[in-house]
C-alpha positions, 0 to 999 in steps of 0.5 A: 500500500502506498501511503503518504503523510497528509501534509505534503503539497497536493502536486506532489501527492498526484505526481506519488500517484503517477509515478507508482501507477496506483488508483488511490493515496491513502494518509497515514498519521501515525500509522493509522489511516486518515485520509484517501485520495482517489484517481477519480478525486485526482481527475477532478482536481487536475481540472481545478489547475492553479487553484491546486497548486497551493493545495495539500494533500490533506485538504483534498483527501476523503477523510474519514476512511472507512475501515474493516478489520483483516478477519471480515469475511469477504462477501462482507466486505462486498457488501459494505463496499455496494452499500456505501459505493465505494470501490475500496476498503482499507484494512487495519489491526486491533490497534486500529494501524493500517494493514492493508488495502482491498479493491472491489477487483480483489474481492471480486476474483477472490470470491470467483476462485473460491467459486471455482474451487467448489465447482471443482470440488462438485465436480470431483464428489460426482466422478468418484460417486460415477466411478463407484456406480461404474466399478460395482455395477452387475452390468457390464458398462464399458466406452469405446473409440469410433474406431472401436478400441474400447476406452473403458471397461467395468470389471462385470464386462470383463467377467461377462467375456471371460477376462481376468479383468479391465485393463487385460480386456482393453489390453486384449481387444483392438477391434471390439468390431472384429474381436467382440461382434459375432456377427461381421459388420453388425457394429457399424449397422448399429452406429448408424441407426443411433447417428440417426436417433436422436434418443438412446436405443437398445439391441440385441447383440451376440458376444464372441467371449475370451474362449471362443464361446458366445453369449447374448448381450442387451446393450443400450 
């Protein structure tokens, strides 16, 4: 936080505030905030011309500043800034010194991060709920590639067509169109009535399992 005594003359305050590219100049007496100069204030008085010239900082300075203690939760501090409309908080100790300063910019990505935080959090309790429901189901769910090479397998699918397990299946079948279809061509017969769908379907379809047995499957 740049800060300045409230006695130094005006221009010397403004020309603080342009060197530092900063969009306020809090006073400080003492260690405790006395006065705020914002960039809007500065505008205003830049307009005055000679007049500000003779001026100080503290004749010109918002004076007195609001402040919130550093343990104001920020949806709080949000607040206050909407109701009284102000874009800045200036944040002090226990013993009422300047600790910091917070923009309405700071508070607002602050609250955007921890929003996103607890999306992401959401978003990781559905797939471990998902992938619970996917490894303990009876029926066999597996995801494929367009091209045919499975993606994805649950430990039923697996049983179903006599492998040891998921990962040997995906491992062992390259071509679930050639390798898991009893009948030749009837996998693409089937992605082309569900490109023509614009719901789920069902069909009857024969595996050809790990030995070489057959066993009919309802897919969806």
């Amino acid at each position: 936080v740049v800060v300045a005594p409230p006695d130094i003359p005006l221009q010397e305050a403004l020309a603080l505030m342009a060197q530092r590219h900063i969009s306020c100049l809090l006073a400080v007496t003492d260690g405790r905030p006395a006065g705020i100069l914002t960039e809007r204030d500065a505008a205003s008085l830049i307009l005055a011309g000679e007049r500000a010239v003779a001026m100080r900082f503290g004749d010109v300075m918002r004076s007195p500043v609001l402040t919130v203690p550093a343990d104001m939760p920020v949806h709080e501090g949000l607040r206050l800034m909407r109701r009284n409309g102000i874009r800045r908080l200036v944040v002090v100790d226990e013993a009422g010194r300047l600790a910091g300063l917070v923009t309405q910019s700071d508070i607002v990505n602050a609250m955007e991060w921890e929003y996103i935080g607890v999306l992401k959090e959401i978003i990781r309790e559905k797939e471990e709920s998902y992938q619970v429901i996917f490894t303990s189901a009876m029926e066999g769910i597996f995801r494929t590639s367009p091209e045919g090479r499975i993606l994805d397998a649950n430990p039923a699918l697996a049983a179903m067509l006599g492998y040891d397990g998921p990962e040997e299946l995906i491992r062992q079948v390259a071509d679930i169109s050639a390798q898991l279809y009893a009948a030749p061509g009837q996998r693409a017969e089937i992605l082309g009535m569900l490109a023509r769908s614009d719901g789920p379907q069902t069909f009857e379809v024969q595996f050809v399992r790990r030995d070489g047995a057959r066993v009919w499957a309802s897919c969806t």
